[in-house]
C-alpha positions in Angstrom: 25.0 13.5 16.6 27.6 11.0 16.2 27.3 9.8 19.6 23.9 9.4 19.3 24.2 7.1 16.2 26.7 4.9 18.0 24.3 4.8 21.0 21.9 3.1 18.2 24.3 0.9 17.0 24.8 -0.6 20.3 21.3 -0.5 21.4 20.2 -2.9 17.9 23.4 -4.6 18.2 22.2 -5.7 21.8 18.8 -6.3 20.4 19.9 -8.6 17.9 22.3 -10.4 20.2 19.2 -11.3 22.8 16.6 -12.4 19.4 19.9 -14.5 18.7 20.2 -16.2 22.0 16.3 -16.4 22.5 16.0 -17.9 19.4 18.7 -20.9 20.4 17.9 -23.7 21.0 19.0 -27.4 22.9 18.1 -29.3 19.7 20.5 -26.9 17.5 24.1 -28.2 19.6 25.5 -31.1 17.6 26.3 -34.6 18.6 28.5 -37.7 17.3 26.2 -41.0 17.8 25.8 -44.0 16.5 22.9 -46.2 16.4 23.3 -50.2 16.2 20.5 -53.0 16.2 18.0 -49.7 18.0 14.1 -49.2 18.5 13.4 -45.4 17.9 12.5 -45.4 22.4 16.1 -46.8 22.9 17.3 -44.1 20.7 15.8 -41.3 22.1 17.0 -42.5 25.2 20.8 -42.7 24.0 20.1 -39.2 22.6 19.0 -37.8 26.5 22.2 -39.4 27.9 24.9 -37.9 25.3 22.7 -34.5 25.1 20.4 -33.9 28.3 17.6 -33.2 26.2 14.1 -34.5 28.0 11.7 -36.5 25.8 8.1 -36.6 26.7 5.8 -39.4 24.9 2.8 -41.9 25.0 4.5 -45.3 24.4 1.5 -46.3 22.8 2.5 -44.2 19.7 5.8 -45.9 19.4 6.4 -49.3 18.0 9.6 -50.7 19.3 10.2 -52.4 15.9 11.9 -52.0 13.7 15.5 -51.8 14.4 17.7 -49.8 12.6 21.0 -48.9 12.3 22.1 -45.2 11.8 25.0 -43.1 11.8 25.7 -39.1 12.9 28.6 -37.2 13.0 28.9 -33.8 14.7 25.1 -33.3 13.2 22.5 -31.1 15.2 20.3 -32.5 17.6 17.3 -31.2 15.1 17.9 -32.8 12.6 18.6 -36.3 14.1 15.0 -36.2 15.8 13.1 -35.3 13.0 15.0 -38.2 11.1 14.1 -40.4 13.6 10.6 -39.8 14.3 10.0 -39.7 10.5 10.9 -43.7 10.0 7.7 -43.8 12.4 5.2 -40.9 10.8 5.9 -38.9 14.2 6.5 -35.0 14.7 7.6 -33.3 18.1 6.9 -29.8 20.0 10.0 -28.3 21.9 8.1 -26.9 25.0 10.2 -25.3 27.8 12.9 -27.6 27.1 11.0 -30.8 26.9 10.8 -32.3 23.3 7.2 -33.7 23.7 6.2 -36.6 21.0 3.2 -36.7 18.7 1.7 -38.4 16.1 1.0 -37.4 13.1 -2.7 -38.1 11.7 -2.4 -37.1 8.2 -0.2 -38.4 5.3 -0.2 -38.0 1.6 -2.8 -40.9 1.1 -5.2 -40.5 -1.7 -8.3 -43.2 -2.3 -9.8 -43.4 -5.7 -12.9 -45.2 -7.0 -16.0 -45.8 -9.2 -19.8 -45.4 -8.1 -22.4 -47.8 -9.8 -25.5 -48.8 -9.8 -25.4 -52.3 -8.6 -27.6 -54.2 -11.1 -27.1 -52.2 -14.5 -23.2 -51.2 -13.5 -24.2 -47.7 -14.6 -22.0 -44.5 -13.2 -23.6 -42.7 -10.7 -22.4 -39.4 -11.3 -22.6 -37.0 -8.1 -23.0 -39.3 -5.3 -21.3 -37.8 -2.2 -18.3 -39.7 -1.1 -16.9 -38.8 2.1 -14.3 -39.7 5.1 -17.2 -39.7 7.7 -17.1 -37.2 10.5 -14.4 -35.0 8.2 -14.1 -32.4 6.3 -12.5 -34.8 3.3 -14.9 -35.7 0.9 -16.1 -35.2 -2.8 -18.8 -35.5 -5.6 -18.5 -38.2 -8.2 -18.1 -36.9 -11.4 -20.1 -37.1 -14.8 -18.2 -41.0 -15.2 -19.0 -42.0 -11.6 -15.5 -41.9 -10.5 -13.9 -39.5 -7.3 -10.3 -39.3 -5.6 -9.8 -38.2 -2.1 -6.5 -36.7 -0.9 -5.4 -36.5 2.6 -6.6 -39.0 4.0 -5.5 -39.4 7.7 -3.4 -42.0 8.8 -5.8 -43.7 10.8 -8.6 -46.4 10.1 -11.7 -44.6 9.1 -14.9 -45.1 7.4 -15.4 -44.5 3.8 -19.2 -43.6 3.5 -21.2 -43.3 0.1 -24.3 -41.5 -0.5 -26.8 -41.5 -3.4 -30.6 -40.3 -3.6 -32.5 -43.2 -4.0 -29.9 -45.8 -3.2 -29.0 -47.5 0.3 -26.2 -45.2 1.8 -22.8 -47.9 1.9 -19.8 -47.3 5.0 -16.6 -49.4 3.9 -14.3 -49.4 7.1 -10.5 -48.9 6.0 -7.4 -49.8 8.4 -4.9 -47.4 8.9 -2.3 -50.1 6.9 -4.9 -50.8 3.8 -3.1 -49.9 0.7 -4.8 -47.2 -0.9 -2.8 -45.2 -3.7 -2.7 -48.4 -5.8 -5.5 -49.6 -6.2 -9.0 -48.0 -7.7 -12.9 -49.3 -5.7 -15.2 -50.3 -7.3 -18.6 -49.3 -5.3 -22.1 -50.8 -6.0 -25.2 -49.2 -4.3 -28.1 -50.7 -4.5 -31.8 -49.2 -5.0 -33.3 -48.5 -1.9 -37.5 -49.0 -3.0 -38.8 -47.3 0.4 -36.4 -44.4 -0.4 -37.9 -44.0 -4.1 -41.3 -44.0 -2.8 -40.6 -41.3 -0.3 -39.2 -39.4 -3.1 -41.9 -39.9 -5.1 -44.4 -38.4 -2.7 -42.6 -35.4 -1.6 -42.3 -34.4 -5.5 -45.6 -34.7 -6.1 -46.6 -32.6 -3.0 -44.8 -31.0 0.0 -45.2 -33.1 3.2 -47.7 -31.2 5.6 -46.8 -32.0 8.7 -49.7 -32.9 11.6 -49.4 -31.1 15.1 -48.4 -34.4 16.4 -45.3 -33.9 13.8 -44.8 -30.3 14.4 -44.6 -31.0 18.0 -42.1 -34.1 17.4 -40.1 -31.8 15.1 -39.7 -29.4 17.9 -38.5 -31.9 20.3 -35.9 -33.4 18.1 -34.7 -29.9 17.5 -34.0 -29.7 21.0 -32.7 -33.4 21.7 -30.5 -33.5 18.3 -28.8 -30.0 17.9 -29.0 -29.6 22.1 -29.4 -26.3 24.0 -26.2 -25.1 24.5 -25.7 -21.5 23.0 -24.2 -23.1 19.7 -27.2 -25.1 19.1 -29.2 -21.2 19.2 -27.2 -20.7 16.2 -27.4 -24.4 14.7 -30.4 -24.2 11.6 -31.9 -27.9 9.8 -32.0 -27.1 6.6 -34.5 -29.8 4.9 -36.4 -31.1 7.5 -39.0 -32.3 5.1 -37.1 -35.4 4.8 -37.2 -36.0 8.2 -40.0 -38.8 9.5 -41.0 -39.2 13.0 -42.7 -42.2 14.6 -44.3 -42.2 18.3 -43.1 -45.2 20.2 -45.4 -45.5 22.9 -48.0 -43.4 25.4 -44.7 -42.2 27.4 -43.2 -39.6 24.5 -40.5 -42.0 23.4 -40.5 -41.6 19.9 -37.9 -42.3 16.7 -36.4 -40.2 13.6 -35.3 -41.3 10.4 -34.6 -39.4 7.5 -35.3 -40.1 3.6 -32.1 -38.3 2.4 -29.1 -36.6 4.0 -30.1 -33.9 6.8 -28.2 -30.6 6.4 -27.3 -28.7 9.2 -25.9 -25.4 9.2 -23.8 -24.7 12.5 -23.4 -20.6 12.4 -21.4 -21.2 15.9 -18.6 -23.1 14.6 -18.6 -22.5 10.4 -19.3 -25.9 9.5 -22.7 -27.1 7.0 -22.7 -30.7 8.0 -24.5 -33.3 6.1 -25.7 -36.4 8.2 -26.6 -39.2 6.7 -29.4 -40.4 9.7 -30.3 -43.8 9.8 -32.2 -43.6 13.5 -33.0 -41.2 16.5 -34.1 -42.3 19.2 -35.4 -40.9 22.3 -36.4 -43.4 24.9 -37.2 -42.9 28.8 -35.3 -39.5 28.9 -31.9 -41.0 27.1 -31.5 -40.3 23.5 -29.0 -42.2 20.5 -28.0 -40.8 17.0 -26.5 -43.3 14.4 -25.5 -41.6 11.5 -22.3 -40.3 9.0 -21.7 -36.8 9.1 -19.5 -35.0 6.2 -18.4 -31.2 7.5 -17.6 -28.2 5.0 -16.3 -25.2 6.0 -18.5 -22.3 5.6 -17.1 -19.4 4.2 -16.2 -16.3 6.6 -16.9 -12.7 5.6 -14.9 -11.1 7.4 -11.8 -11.8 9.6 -13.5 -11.2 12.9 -15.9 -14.3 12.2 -13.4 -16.5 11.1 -11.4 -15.7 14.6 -14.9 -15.8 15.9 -15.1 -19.6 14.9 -11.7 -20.1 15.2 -12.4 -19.8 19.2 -15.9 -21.1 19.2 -14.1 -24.3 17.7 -11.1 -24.8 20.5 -14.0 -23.9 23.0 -16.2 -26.8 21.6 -13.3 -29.2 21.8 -12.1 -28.3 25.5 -13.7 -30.9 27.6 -15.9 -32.9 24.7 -16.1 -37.0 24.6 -13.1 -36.6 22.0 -10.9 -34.8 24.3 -11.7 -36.8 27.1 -11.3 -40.3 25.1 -7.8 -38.3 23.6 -6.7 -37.7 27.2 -7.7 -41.5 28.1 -5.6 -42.8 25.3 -2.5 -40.3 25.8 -2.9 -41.0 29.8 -3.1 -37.2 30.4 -6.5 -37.0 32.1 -5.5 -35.0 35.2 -3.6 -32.8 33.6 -5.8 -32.1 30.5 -8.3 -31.1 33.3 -10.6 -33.9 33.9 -11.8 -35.7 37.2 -12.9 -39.3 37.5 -15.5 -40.8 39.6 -18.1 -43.7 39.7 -21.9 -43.3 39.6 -24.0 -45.5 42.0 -27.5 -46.6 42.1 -28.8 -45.6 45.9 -32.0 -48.1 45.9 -33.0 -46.1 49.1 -33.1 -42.7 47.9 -34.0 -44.1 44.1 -30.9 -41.5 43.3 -27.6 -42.3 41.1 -24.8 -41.0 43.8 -21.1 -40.2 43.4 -18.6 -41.6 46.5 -17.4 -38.6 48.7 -13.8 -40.5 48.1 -13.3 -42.0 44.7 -10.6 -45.1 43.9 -8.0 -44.2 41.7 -8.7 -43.9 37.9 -6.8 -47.1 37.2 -9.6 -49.0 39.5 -12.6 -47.1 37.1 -11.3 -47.1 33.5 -9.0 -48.5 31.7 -7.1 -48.3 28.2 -6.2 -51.6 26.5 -4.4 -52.4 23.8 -5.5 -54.9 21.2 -3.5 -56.4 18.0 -4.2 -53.7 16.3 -2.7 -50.0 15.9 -5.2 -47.2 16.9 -7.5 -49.7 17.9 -8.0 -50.4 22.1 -11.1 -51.1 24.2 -12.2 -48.9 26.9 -13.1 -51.1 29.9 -15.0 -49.6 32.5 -15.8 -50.8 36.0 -19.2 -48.6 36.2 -20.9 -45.8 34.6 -18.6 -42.6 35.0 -18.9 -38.9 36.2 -16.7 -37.0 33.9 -15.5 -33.4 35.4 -14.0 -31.2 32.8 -12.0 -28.4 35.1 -11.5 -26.2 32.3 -15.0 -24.6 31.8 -18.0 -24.2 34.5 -21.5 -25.1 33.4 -23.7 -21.8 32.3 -26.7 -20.6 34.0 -28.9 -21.8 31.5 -28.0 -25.5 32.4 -28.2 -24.9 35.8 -31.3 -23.3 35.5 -33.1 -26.9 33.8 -31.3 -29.6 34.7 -29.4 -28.4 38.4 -31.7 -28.2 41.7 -31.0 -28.9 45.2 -32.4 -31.6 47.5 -33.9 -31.7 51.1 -30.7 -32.9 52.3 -28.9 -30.1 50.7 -26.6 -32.1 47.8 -27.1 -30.0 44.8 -27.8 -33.1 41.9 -28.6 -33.7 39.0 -32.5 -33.2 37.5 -31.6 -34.5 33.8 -34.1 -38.1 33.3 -33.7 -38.8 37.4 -30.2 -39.3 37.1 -28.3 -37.9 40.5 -25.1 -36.5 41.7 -23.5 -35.6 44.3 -21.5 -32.3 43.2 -17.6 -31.4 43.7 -17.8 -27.9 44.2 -15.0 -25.5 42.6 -11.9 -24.0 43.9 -13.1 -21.0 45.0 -15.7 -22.7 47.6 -14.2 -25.3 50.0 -16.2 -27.0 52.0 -15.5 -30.0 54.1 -19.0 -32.1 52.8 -21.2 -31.8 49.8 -23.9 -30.3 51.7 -24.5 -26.8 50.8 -27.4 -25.6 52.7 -28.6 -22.5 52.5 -27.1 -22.2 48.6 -28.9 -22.0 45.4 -27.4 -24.0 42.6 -27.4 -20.7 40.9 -25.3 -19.3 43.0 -22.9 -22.0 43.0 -20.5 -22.3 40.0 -19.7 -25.8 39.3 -17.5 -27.6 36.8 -18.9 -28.7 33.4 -19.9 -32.5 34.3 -21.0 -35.3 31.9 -22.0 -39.2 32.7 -21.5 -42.0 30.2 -23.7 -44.7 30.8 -22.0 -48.1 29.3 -24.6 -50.5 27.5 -21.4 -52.5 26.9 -18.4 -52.3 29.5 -15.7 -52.7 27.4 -16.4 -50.9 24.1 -13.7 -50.1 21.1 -12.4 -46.5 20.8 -10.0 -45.2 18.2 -7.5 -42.7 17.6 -8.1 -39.8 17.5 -10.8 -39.6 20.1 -14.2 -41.7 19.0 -16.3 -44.5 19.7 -16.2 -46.7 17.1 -19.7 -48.4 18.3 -21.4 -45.4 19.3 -24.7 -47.7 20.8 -22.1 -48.7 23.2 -22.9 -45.6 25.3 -25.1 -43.3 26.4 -24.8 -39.6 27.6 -26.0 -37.1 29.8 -25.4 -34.2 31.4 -23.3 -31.3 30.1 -22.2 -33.5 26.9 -26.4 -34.2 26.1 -26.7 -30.0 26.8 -24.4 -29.1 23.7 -25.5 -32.2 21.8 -24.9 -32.4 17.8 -23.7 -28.3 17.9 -20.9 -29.3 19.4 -20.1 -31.8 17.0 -16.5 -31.0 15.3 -14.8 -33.1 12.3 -11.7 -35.7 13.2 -9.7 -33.7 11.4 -9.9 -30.5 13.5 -6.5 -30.3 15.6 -6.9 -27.5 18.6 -3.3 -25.2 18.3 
């Protein structure tokens, strides 16, 4: 008995002693330094020398100014970094020994305002004010007045929302001072919207075939046919209005008041302010604010459920790719560059068998100021996402192979040549004898640039979003892949 008690002891004594040591740590041995006249890069630099410890960052993150002076004696490597990268609103991950860099998007920032009428100055109680494409927004209350907390420490768009009233976006920088100060925001009347109100109250819109039809169509186009958009519902789409462009199909959507979507894939009710929809020769633009709200899960098994349908969504998306782009971590976040050329023989938009480097396609540039560079691009781009291959579905509509063999795209006559995965190597891109059903190929998008050198922010988005134009595997999942800026994958 006794000797199998001391056996115990030493088994959880052993136990203990390997959680101990695999809970240590580099960052917890101590270090003497001092700091004189320093930019936080030259620090963490002085910090690898003394300590060994491997830093892994974007410089674009970190400002080399200020410089500071600080002072450590025999204090743990922790707690020096997280001093450090405070001064600068940055946070670190300790991966396999590497301390990799981030920064942080959210800070205690709080806006706070009035909504009035702008002739009479009258409170507009319950307008929806919102941090577009976010879950951070609120109603104005009975006095017309609303405070937003946590708002991320980037620039965003502050967008206001009343029935009746021209919807207002007020772009903040990420340096505006906010906690001080208290808006004061006038909408005006908007007459067309009154009439359309007017009407609808006084009797349901009936909708023609001609509308029915339309209405159908923009289902498809706006919420896309990805499995999410299956499971993506329009709530009102009696304020919708539809007009036919020409003999060709083309035709354009506005909307009388906000459109409410309720995305049963991912757990979100967005509402989208829509101020035009327009599909034209087989390419389609949305301009509009959305405001996300968690829906509420009834069980735990949805909420994982979303939880992965969410980090799915994200995996390979514009806002991933443009996060990659700006973090210079394309290749290994998964995606593939190449340039898409017009072939005036074959009427076909081709892909070269050997592509130039990425540097020689697209390019990141800075501009004077923070979060804000231009995305130049030499060409319209084929984006390859690695991570995830496109679904049957897809293939099935928009995938079919040529008389030459190239499997390319269908989507509005744009082409491709196709990389093939992996697990199928062969020394062309001819695949005769292959179905493109049979073939499983690697989720791939096009962006075609109406303006070559177009603004993007951080964290991931166009801030000009007529600027481009997409198709392929990012048109498939559409608006039901749509995810707030303030979703952060694990």
């Amino acid at each position: 008995m006794v000797r199998k008690f001391l056996i115990s002891i030493l088994i959880f004594s052993s136990i203990k002693a390997y959680a101990q040591e695999a809970e240590e740590s580099n960052l917890d041995s101590r270090i003497t330094v001092q700091f004189n006249g320093v930019s936080i890069p030259n620090a963490l630099r002085q910090i690898d020398k003394l300590s060994g410890v491997k830093f892994s960052y974007n410089s674009n993150i970190i400002s080399r100014e200020p410089k500071f002076d600080r002072s450590y004696r025999n204090e743990s490597l922790r707690v020096i970094i997280e001093d450090l990268l405070s001064m600068a609103n940055l946070y670190y991950r300790e991966v396999a020994g590497t301390v990799i860099i981030l920064k942080n998007i959210y800070s205690e920032r709080k806006i706070s305002g009035r909504v009035i009428d702008k002739d009479s100055e009258a409170p507009l109680a319950y307008a929806s004010v919102f941090i577009e494409r976010s879950t951070l927004g609120v109603a104005t209350d009975l006095k017309g007045e609303f405070e937003i907390e946590n708002i991320p420490d980037i620039g965003f768009n502050l967008v206001i929302s009343y029935v009746g009233y021209k919807p207002k976006s007020i772009p903040f920088n990420y340096k505006q001072e906010l906690d001080n100060v208290n808006f004061v925001i006038k909408l005006e009347v908007d007459p067309v919207a009154l009439e359309s109100i007017y009407v609808v109250s006084k009797s349901r819109k009936r909708k023609s075939y001609e509308a029915r039809n339309l209405f159908r169509r923009f289902k498809t186009e706006f919420l896309g046919q990805s499995d999410n958009a299956k499971k993506c519902k329009i709530v009102n789409p009696e304020v919708l209005n539809f007009e036919v462009l020409d003999s060709l199909g083309n035709y354009r959507v506005t909307a009388d008041d906000i459109l409410f979507i309720e995305n049963n894939a991912l757990g979100y009710r967005v509402g989208y302010i829509l101020e035009e929809f327009k599909y034209e020769n087989g390419l389609k633009s949305s301009i509009g604010s959305a405001k996300f709200e968690e829906m509420r899960a009834r069980s735990r098994k949805r909420y994982n459920r979303w939880e992965n349908a969410r980090e799915k969504a994200y995996n390979g998306s514009v806002r991933h790719f443009l996060n990659a782009m700006l973090n210079g971590t394309t290749d290994e976040e998964g995606f593939s560059l190449n340039l898409i050329q017009y072939d005036s023989v074959t009427a076909e938009y081709t892909t070269p068998l050997n592509p130039p480097p990425i540097e020689e396609i697209i390019e990141v540039r800075k501009t004077d100021t923070d979060y804000l560079f231009t995305l130049h691009a030499e060409s319209d781009l084929e984006i390859t996402y690695r991570g995830e291959y496109e679904d049957s579905g897809y293939k099935k509509l928009y995938r079919s192979t040529s008389r030459s063999g190239n499997i390319k795209y269908t989507d509005r006559k744009v082409r491709s040549s196709i990389s093939l995965t992996d697990s199928l190597s062969l020394s062309s891109y001819q695949t005769i004898g292959l179905d493109a059903n049979e073939v499983e190929i690697f989720q791939k998008s096009i962006i075609f640039f109406e303006n070559r050198d177009t603004p993007i922010v951080f964290p991931g988005q166009f801030t000009n979003p007529r600027d481009v134009l997409f198709s392929g595997w990012w048109r498939w999942g559409a608006f039901s892949d749509f995810l707030p800026l303030n979703y952060r994958p694990d």
